[in-house]
C-alpha positions in Angstrom: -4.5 -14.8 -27.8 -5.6 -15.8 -24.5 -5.9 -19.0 -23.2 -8.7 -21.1 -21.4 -7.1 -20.5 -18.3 -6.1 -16.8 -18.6 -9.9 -16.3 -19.7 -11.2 -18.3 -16.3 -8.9 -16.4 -14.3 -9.9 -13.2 -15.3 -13.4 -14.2 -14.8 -12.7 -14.9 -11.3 -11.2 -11.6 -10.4 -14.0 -9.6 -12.2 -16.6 -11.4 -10.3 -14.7 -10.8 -6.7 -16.7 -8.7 -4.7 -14.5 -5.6 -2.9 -14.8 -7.5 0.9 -13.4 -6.4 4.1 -9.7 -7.6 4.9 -10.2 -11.5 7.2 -8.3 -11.0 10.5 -6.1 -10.0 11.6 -6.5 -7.3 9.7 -8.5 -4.9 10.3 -8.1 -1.1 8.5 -6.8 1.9 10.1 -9.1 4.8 10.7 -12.6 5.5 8.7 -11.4 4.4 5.6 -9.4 5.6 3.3 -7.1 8.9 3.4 -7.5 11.7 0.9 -4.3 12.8 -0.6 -4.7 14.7 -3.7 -1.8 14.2 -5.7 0.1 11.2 -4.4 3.1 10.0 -6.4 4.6 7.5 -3.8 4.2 6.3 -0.8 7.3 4.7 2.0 7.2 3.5 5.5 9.8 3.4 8.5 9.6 2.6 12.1 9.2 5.2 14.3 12.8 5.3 16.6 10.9 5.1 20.3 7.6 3.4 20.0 8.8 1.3 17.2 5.6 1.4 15.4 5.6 1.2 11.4 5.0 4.6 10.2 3.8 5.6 6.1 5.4 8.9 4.7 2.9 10.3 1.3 5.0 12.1 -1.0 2.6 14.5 -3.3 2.4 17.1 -5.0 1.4 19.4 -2.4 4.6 18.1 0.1 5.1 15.4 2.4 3.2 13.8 5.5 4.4 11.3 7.7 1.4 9.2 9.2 1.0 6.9 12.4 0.5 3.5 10.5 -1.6 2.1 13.9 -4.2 4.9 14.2 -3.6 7.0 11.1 -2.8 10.0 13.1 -0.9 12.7 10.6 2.5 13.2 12.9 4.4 15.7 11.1 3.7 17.5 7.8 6.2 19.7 5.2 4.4 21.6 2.5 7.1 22.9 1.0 9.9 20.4 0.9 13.5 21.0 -0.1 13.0 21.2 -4.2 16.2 19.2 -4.4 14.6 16.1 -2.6 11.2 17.0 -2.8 10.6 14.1 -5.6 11.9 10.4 -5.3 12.9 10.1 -8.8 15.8 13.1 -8.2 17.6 10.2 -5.8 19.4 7.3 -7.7 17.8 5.0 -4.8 14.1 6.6 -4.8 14.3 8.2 -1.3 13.1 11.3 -0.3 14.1 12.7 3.3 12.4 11.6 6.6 10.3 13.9 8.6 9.3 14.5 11.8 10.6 11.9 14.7 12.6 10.4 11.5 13.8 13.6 10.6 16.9 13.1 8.3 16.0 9.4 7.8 16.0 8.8 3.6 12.9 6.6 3.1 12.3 4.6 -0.1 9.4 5.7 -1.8 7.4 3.3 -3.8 5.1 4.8 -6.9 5.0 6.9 -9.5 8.7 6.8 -10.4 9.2 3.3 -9.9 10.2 1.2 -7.1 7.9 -1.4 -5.4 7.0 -2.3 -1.7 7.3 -5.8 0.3 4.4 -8.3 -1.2 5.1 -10.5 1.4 4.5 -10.3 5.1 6.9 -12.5 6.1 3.9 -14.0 8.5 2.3 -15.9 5.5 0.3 -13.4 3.4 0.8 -11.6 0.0 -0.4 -8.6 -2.0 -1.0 -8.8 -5.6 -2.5 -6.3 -8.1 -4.4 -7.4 -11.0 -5.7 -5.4 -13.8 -8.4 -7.6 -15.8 -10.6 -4.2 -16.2 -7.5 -2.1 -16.8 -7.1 0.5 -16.0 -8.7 -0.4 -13.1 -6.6 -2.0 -10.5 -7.8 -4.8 -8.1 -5.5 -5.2 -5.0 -5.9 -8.9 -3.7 -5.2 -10.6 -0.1 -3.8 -13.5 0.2 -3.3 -16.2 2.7 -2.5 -19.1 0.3 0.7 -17.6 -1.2 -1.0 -16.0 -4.1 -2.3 -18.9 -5.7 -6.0 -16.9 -5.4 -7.4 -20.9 -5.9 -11.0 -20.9 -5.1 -14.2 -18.6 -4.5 -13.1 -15.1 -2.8 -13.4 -15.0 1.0 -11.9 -18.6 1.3 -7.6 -18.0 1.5 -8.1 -14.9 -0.9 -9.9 -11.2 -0.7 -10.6 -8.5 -3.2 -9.6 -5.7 -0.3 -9.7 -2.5 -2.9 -10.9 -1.8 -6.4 -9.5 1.5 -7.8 -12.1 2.5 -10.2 -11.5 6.4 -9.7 -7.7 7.5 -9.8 -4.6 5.7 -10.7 -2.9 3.2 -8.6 0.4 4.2 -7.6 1.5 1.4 -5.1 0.5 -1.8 -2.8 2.5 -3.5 -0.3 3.4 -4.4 3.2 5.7 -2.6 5.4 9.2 -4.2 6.4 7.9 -5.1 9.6 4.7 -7.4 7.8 2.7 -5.4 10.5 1.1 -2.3 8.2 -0.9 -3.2 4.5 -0.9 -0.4 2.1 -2.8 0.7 -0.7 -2.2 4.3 -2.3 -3.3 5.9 -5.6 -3.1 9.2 -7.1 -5.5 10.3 -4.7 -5.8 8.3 -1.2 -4.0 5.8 1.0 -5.6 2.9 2.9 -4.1 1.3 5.6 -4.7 -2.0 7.6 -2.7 -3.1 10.2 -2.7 -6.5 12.6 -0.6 -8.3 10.2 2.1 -9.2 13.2 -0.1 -11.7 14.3 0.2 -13.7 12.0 -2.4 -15.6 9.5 -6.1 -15.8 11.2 
């Protein structure tokens, strides 16, 4: 049985408009990134520019992506079978690519593991399901408390109504906000700035 509470809360989220990200985030590229077949997603920092950088694992190989401008970097469509998957490493990792080339990177989704929900700056990522199975990814600058009308110290940022959330997290830097499901990835960076 639900409580009064439980029952306002869930109110609130289904009434939360999908609104942009407040600075200083702002999204990376024109929106969202089609990857059919995402299981996981995992970032690292790129070894000279020291930008964060977001490797997709699916079912069609890996990619590595430029977390700043969304620029595809490196790309393996036929990965080593006996890494190709997170869930065939005890710690979820699958092997780097490109300029992190032999670099195992922990990859957060459909086999489990989880990504920072903390920016270390202030902000937090939470998911909430009171349509499940839809999945609402929120913003937050008031510690996830979500007190208050959207758009105040919280923000619906992504609604996925269409495929199946696989993860939603910050990068270890706090600098790179992710969203993946089975079939895209959004990114917004700016978060190393700190709160707006």
């Amino acid at each position: 049985m639900t409580t009064e509470y439980q029952r306002g809360l869930r109110d609130r989220y289904l009434a939360a408009p999908v609104m942009p990200a407040p600075s200083p985030w702002r999204p990376v590229g024109e929106g969202a990134v089609p990857v059919g077949g995402l299981l996981g997603i995992g970032f690292a920092v790129h070894p000279e520019t020291g930008r964060d950088l977001v490797m997709v694992v699916s079912s069609s190989g890996h990619g590595l992506f430029d977390a700043v401008t969304g620029e595809r970097l490196a790309r393996d469509h036929d990965p080593d079978p006996e890494t190709d998957t997170p869930d065939l490493s005890p710690d979820l990792t699958c092997p780097g690519l490109g300029p992190v080339a032999g670099t195992p990177i922990r990859i957060a989704g459909l086999f489990g593991g989880g990504l920072h929900s903390g920016s270390g700056t202030g902000w937090t990522v939470r998911v909430v399901s009171p349509d499940w199975p839809h999945d609402r990814v929120l913003l937050s600058a008031d510690g996830g408390i979500n007190a208050g009308p959207p758009g105040g110290t919280w923000w619906h940022i992504f609604h996925s109504t269409y495929s199946e959330f696989r993860a939603a997290g910050f990068s270890p830097t706090g600098r790179t906000l992710a969203v993946a499901t089975s079939s895209d990835l959004a990114l917004w960076t700016g978060g190393d700035r700190g709160r707006g």
